[in-house]
N, C-alpha and C positions, 0 to 999 in steps of 0.2 A: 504493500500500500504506500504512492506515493503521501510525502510530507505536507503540510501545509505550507507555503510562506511565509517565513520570521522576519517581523519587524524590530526592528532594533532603534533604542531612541536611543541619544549621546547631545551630550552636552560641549560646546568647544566654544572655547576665551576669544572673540574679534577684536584683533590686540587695536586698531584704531581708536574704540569705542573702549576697550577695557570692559566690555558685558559677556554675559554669557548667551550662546545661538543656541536654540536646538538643530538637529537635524538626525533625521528618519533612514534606517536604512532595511532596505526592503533586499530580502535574500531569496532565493531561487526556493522550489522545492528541491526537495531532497540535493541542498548545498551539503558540500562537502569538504573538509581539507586539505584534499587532493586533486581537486579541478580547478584552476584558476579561469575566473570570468568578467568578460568585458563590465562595463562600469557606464549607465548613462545619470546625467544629472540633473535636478531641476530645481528651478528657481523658486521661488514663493510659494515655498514647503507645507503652507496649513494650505493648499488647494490643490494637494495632488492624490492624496488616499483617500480619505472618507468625507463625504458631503457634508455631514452634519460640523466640519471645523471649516469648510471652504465659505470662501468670502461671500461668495455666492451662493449658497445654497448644494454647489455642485460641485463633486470633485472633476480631477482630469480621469479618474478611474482606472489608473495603471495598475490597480492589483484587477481589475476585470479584463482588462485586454491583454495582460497575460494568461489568466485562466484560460481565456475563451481561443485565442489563437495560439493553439498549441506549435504551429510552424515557427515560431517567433526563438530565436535564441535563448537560454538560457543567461540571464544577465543579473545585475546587481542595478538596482534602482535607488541613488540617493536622493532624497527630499530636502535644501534647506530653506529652514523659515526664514521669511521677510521680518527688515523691521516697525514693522507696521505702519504707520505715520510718517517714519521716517525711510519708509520703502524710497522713494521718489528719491532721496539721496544717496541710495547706497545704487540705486540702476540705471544712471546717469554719470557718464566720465568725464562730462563737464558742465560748470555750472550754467544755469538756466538762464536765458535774456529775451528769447524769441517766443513763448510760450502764449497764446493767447489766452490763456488762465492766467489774471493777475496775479492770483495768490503762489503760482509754481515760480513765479518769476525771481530770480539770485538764489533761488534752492539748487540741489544737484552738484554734481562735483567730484562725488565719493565714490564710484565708479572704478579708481583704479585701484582705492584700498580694498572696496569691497573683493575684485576682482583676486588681489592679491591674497585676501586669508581664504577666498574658494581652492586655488590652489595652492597655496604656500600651508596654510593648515588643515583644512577639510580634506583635500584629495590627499597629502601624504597620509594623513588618520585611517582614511578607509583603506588606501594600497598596504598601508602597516596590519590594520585590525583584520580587514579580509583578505580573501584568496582571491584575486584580481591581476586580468592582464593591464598593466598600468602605462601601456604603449598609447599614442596618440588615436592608435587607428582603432583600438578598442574602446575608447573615451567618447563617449557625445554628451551634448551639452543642448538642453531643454527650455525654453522662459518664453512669455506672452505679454505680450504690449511691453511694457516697460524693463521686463522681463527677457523680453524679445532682444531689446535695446543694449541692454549691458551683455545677451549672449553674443551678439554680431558683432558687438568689442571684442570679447572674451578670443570668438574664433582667430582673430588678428593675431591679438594681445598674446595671445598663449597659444598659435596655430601650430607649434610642436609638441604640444600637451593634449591638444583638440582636433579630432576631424571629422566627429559627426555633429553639424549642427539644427536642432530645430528651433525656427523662429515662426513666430502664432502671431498674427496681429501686430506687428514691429508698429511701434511706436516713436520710430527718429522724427518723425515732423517736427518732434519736440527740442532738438538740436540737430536740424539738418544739414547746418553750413561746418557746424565742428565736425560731423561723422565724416561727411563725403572729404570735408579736408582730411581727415586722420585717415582716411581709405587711400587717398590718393598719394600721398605721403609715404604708405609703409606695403612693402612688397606683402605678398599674400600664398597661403598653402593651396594650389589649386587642384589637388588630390584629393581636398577635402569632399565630403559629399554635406549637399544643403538644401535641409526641406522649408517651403517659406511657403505659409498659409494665412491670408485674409478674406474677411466677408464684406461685398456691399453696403452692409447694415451696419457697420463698424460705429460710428457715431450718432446717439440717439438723438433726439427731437429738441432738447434741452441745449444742444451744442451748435444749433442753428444761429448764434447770434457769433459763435466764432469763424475765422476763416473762410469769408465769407458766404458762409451759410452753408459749406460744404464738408463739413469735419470726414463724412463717407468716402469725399475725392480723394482725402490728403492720404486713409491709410488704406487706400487703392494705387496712389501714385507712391508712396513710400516707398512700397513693396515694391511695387515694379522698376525703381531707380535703383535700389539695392540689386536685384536680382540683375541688371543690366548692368553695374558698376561690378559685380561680380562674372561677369559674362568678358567684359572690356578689359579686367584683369587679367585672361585668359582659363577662367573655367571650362570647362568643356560642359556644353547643353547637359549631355546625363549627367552629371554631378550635383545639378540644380532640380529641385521639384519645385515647380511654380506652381499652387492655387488659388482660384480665387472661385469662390464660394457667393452665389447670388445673395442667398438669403439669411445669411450667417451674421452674428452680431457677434457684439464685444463681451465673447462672456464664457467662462469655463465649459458651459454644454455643447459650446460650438465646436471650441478646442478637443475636446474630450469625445465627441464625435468622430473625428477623422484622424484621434491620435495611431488607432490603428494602421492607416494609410503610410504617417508618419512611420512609424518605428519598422515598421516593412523596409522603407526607406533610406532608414537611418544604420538598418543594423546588417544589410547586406553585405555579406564576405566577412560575418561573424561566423 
């Protein structure tokens, strides 16, 4: 009789902050100390296992779409939480000027520290504590909207640490002129493989008075200037998944929807 899946919670110091993170680690069935397995990660930890902690009512459901597609590798699934409030500062790597949300405006910034205790302390903790391939090409890297933001750094930042990335709703409209400057600037892994999914519906009714009145265009074009900035770099077309979703909104059900599509994806030549 196969095992269940062990969740493993751990606590770790973000020496920036001097606080403590949680973060969730989610093990294979029947893991073992003798199989070493790829490793994917994801951003804003209280929205990725159980619905009843996600911000939205909904998790992304990764302990279901491993169950359910048993094709799918045997892997290790890290969860880290956000910090709350202060989310918006730690998934942006540089601070905010252009935001048409007054309140986001001079927030932001903390992006490369954040970036640096994901791998300088989280990923050495899990390659220590578990039985993990800790190569770049076994490593992928998971976040949504904002989440999104700080992974499409990350894949740069740490593109020898990283090569599967999934980006959900990318949210750079919100420092679009620092990304595309920091893209254009720093050479790129183009071996990497890159799942990028947005919906039509992306910005609700309430956001009509931003941008001029198109918040839906900006994280329709977002996506499609990364994914073509990523193209220009020299990706090769299959290395890229491009979707775009008619009816899809901003919100973990959508995500969580087509994560299966996603990790198909992401985890090919595992």
């Amino acid at each position: 009789m196969e095992k269940e899946p062990r969740l493993d919670e751990h606590t770790l110091t973000v020496p920036y902050l001097n606080e403590d993170r949680r973060i969730r680690v989610l093990l294979p069935e029947d893991y073992d100390t003798e199989t070493k397995y790829p490793v994917v990660y994801f951003h804003d930890g209280q929205n990725v296992y159980f619905d009843e902690e996600s911000y939205s009512g909904v998790s992304w459901g990764i302990i279901s779409t491993i169950k359910e597609y048993a094709d799918l590798p045997k892997m290790i699934v890290v969860a880290i939480d956000n910090d709350d409030e202060k989310r918006i500062n730690e998934y942006t790597p540089w601070q905010i000027s252009k935001s048409p949300f007054p309140e986001d405006n001079l927030l932001g910034g903390k992006g490369y520290e954040y970036a640096a205790f994901v791998m300088d302390v989280v990923k050495p903790f899990v390659d220590k504590t578990y039985q993990t391939k800790a190569d770049a090409k076994h490593t992928a890297m998971i976040g949504s909207s904002l989440g999104g933001t700080i992974t499409s750094f990350m894949g740069i930042e740490y593109q020898n640490k990283i090569n599967r990335l999934g980006i959900f709703s990318l949210a750079n409209w919100i420092l679009e002129d620092d990304f595309a400057e920091y893209l254009a600037k720093n050479s790129v892994d183009t071996n990497q493989l890159v799942y990028i999914q947005v919906g039509a519906q992306e910005g609700d009714d309430t956001d009509a008075q931003y941008l001029d009145g198109n918040m839906k265009q900006a994280y329709i074009d977002i996506s499609l200037d990364y994914a073509k900035s990523l193209i220009l770099k020299g990706y090769p077309i299959e290395n890229i998944d491009l979707n775009i979703y008619a009816d899809d909104k901003h919100t973990e059900a959508a995500w969580a929807r087509n994560l299966p599509k996603a990790m198909h994806f992401l985890t090919q030549g595992w």
